[in-house]
N, C-alpha and C positions, 0 to 999 in steps of 0.2 A: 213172256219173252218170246219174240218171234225173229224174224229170218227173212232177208230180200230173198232166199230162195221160196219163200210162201207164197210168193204174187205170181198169179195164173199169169196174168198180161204180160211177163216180166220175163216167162220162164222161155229161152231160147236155143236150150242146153241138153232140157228132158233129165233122165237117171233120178235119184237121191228120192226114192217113190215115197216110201215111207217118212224121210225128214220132209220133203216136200207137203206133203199133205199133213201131215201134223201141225206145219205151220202154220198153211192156208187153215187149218183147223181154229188155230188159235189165236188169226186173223177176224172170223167169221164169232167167235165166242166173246173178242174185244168189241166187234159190232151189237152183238146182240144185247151185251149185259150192259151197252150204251144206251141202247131203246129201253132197256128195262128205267136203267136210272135217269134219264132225261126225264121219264112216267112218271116217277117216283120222288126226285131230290129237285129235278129242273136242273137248275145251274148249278147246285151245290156237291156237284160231283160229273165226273166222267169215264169213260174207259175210253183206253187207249192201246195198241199192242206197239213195240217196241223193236229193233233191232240193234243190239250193241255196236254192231262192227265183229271184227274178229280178236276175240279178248285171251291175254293168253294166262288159258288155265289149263288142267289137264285133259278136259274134255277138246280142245282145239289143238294140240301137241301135235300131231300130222299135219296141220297144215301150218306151222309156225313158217317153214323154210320158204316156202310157197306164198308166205306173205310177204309185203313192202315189208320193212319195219316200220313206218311212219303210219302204217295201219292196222300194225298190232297192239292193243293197248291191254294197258294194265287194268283190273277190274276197278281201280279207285277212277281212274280219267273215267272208265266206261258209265261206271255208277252219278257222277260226276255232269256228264254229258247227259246222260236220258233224264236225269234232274232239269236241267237246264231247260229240255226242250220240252218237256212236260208243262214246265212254267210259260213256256213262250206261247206253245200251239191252243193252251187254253179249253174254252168252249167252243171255239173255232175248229179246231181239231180233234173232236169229240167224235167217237169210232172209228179211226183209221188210223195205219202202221205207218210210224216214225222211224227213221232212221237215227243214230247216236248225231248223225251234224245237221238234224231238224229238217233232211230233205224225207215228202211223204212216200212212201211207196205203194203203190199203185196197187188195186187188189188182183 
């Protein structure tokens, strides 16, 4: 699971060093273990890293107030949603971070 704060290109903001780089971390691990299995399966598999949105469970609780509500979701929409776009983006979208409404986010 990753994070629009992981993407280097993206980052305008600076701070959150630690979350930030663990993401970009787990951006760079969805790339890689894509190279592995393209090598390996072809088409019968892919990686992919993902971004829910802001889901509210207790890990997100600080930021509830601070979010739309129309953009806080429950983890069944969120689970729901990265399904979806898993289905869509395919082999097409094979090593790169999704967003929960299937826009990519940029590395």
């Amino acid at each position: 699971m990753s994070a629009r704060v992981g993407s280097i290109s993206d980052n305008s903001l600076g701070g959150w060093y630690s979350y930030r780089a663990s993401k970009a971390g787990v951006n760079q691990l969805a790339k890689s273990m894509d190279i592995f299995l393209r090598n390996s399966a072809g088409e019968k598999a892919v990686a992919v890293s993902l971004h829910p949105g802001t889901v509210k469970t207790g890990l997100s609780e600080e930021f509830w107030k601070s979010t739309k509500p129309e953009k806080l979701f429950s983890a069944e929409f969120a689970a729901e949603r990265l399904c979806e776009v898993v289905k869509r983006v395919g082999t097409e979208g094979r090593g790169k971070c999704w967003d929960w409404d299937g826009k990519e986010i940029p590395p």
